[in-house]
C-alpha positions as a printed NumPy array, in Angstrom:
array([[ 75.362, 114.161, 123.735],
       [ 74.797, 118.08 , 123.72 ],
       [ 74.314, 119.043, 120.258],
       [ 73.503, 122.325, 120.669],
       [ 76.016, 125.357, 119.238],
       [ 76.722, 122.718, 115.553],
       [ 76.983, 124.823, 112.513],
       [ 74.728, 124.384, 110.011],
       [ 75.133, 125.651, 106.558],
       [ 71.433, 126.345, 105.329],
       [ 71.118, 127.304, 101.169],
       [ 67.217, 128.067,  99.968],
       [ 66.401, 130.436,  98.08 ],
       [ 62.976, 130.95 ,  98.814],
       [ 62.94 , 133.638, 101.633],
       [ 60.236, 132.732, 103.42 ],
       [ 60.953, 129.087, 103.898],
       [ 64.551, 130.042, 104.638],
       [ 63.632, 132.307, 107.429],
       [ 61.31 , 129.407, 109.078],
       [ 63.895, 126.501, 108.594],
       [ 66.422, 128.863, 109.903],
       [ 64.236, 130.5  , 112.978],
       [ 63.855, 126.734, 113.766],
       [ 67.106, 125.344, 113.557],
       [ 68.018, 128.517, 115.9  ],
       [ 65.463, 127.858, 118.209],
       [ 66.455, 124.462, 118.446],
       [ 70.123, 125.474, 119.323],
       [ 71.883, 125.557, 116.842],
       [ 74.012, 128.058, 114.925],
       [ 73.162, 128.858, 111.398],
       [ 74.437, 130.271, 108.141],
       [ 72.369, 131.046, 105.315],
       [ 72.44 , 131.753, 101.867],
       [ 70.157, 132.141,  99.207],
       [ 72.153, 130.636,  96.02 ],
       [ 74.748, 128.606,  95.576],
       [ 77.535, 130.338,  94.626],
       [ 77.113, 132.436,  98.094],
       [ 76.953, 129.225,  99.753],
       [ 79.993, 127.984,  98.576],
       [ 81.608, 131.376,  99.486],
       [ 80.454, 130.841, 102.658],
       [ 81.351, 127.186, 103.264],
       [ 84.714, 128.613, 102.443],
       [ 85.098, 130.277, 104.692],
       [ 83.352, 128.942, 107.787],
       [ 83.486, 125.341, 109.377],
       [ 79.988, 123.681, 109.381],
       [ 78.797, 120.224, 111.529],
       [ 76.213, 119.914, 108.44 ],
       [ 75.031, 120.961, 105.247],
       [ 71.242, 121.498, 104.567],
       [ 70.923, 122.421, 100.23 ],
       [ 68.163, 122.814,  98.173],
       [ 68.458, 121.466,  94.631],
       [ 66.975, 124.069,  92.716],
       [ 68.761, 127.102,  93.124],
       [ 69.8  , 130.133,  91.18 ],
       [ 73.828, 130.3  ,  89.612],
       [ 74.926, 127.363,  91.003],
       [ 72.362, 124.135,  91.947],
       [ 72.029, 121.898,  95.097],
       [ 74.497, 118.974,  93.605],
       [ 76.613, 121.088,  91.669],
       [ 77.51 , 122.475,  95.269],
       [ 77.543, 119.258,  96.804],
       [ 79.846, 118.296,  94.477],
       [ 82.413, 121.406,  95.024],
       [ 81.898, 121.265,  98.247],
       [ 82.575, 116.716,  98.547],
       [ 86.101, 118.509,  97.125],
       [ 87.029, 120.171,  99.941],
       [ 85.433, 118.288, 102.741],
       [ 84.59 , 114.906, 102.083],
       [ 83.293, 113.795, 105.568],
       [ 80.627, 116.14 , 106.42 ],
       [ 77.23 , 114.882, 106.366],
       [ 75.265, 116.631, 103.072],
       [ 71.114, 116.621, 103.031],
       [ 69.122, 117.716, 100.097],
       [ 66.097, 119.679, 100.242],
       [ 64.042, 118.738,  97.308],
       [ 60.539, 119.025,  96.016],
       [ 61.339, 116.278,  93.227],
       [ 60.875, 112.988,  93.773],
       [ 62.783, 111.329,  90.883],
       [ 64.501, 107.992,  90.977],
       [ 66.973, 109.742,  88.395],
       [ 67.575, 112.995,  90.645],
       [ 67.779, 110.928,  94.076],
       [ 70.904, 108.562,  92.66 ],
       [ 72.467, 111.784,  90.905],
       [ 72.622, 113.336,  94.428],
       [ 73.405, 109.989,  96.328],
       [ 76.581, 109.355,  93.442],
       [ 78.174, 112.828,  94.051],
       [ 78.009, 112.357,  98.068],
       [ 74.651, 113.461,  99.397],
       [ 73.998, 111.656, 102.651],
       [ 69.679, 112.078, 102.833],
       [ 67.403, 113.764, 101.216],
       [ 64.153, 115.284, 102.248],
       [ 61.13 , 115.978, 100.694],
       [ 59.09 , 118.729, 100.542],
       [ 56.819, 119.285, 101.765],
       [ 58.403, 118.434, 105.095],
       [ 56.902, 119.271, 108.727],
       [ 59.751, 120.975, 110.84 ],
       [ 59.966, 118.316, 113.731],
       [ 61.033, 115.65 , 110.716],
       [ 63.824, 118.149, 109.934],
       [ 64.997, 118.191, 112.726],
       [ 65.161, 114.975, 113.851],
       [ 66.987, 114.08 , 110.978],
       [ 69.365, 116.597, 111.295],
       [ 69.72 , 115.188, 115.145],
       [ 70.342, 112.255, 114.011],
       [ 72.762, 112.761, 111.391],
       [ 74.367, 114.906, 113.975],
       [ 74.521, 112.277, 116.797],
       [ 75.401, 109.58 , 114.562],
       [ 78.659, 111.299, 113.196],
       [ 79.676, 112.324, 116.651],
       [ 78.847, 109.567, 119.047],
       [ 79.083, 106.045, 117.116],
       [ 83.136, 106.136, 117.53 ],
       [ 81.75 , 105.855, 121.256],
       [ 78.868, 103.898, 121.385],
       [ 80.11 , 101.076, 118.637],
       [ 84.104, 100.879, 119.779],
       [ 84.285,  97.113, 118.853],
       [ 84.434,  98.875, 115.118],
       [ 86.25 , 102.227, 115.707],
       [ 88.931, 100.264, 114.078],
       [ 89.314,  97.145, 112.133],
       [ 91.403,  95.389, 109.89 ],
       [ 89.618,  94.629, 106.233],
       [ 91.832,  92.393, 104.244],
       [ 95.037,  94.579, 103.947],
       [ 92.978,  97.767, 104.243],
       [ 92.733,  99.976, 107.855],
       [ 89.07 , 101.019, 108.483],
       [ 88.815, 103.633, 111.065],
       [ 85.177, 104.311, 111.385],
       [ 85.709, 107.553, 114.072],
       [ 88.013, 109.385, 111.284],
       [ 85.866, 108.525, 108.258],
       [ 89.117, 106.78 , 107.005],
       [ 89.852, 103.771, 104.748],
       [ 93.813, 103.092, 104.496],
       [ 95.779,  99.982, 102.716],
       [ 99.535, 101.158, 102.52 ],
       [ 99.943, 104.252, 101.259],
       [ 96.811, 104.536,  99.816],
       [ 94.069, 106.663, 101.896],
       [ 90.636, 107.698, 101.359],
       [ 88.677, 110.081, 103.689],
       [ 84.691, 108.319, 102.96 ],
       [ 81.721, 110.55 , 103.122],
       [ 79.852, 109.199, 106.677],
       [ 77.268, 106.972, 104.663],
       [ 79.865, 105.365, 102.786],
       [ 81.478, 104.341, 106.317],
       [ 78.379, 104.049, 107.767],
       [ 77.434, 101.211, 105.166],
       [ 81.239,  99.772, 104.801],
       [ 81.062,  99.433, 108.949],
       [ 77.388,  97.655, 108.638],
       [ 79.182,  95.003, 105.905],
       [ 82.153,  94.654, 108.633],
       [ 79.608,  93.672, 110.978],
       [ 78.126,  91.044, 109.123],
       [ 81.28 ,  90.004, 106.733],
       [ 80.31 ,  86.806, 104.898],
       [ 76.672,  86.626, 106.016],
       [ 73.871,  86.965, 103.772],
       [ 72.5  ,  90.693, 103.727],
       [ 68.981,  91.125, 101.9  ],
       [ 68.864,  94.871, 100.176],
       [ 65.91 ,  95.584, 102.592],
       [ 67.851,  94.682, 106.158],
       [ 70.68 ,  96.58 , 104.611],
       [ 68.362,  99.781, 103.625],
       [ 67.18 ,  99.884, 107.326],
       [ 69.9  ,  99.474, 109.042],
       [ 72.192, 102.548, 107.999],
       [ 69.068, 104.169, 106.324],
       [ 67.036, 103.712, 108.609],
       [ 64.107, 103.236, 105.612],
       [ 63.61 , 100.332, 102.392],
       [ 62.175, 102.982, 100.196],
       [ 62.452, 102.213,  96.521],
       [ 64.085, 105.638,  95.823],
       [ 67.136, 104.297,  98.592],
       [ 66.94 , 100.741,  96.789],
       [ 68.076, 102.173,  93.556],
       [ 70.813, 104.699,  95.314],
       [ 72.44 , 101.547,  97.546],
       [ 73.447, 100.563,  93.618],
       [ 75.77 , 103.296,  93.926],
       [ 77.305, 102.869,  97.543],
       [ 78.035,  99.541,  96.581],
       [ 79.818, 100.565,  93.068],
       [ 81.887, 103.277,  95.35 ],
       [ 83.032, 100.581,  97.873],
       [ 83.725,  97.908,  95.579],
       [ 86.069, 100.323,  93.677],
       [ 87.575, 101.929,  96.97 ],
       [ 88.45 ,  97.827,  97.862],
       [ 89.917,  96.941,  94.341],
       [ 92.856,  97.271,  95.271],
       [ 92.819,  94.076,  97.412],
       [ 91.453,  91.354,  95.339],
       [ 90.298,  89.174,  98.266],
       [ 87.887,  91.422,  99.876],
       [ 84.416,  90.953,  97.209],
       [ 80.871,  92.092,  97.202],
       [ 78.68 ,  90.142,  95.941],
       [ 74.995,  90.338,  94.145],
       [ 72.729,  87.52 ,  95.238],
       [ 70.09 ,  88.083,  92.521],
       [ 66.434,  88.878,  94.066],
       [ 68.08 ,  88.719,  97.836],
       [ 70.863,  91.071,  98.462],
       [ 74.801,  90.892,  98.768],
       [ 77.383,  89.032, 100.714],
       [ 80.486,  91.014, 101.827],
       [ 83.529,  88.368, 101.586],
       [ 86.373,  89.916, 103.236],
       [ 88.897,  88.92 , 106.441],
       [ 87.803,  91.408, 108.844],
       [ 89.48 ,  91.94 , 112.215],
       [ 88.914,  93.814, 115.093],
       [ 92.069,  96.142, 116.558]])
């Protein structure tokens, strides 16, 4: 799939790394607004439609999840990754709970930037094609429509962020099997670092509360192996 021409929102306030991750992402094809703090990126993602968001965490009037957060408000689909030089359990699940996607850590080598970026790109574009068994299925008395990010049962909807899907569509998959934490981690994060281990905590709070509403679909804790994701699902 051409990914070239996808708008990238890019907020880092130190110049010079700016200028390289943007001279890079332009090089690489695609198109590129930057901003240096983050209430001029949120101006900006105001008034422009982005394929991505790229944020540092540490910036000046507004921080990296305080604009994630404003920005989950208006757009709750598009994929959000965190530039960060911290490497806190603490800081990693406060920007995985307010609907980061990734993070990465500086310092970073350009090629890993952009392959994540490619991925996160391709993966929010192309699995409605490559995985149509699951575009859409039926989850207890909920509608899952993995292509449009949405989660329906009646009149309730929910637009998920595309890891929340991404992990909801991975439990569909494998609905009443036993998932260990570390096959789950690797599968839709493609990783089983600790940092992630802590952070799937929260996915699974968000999903379990997004499902209350019908009281047969359950996920369950198998303490010291993983979960099990009890739930009627069917394909349409």
């Amino acid at each position: 799939m051409e990914l070239t021409g996808k708008k990238i929102l890019l907020v880092e306030d130190d110049k010079t790394l700016n200028f390289i991750i943007r001279d890079n992402l332009e090089e690489a094809g695609y198109e590129v607004q930057a901003a240096e703090d983050g209430v001029q990126a949120f101006d900006t993602f105001s008034k422009h439609a982005f394929d991505l968001c790229l944020l540092d965490v540490m910036l000046p009037k507004l921080d990296g999840f305080s604009l994630a957060k404003k920005i989950r408000e208006k757009n709750q689909s598009i994929p959000i990754l965190f530039l960060t030089a911290k490497a806190m359990t603490e800081d990693k699940i406060n920007g995985f709970t307010i609907g980061g996607d990734d993070y990465i850590t500086k310092p970073f080598s350009m090629e890993e930037l952009l392959l994540r970026i490619k991925v996160f790109l391709k993966r929010s574009h192309t699995d409605a094609i490559e995985s149509e068994e699951l575009n859409r299925c039926k989850i207890g008395q909920f509608d899952f429509l993995f292509d449009n990010l949405t989660l329906q049962n009646g009149d309730e909807k929910r637009t998920l962020t595309y890891k929340e899907a991404e992990l909801l569509k991975y439990f569909c998959e494998n609905s009443n099997s036993v998932l260990s934490r570390s096959d789950i981690l690797k599968n839709v994060w493609g990783s089983d670092d600790y940092y992630l281990g802590r952070s799937l905590d929260v996915f699974i709070s968000r999903l379990r509360k997004y499902l209350k509403s019908d009281p047969s679909i359950k996920i369950i804790n198998l303490h010291g192996i993983g979960f099990r994701f009890n739930a009627s699902v069917e394909k349409v």
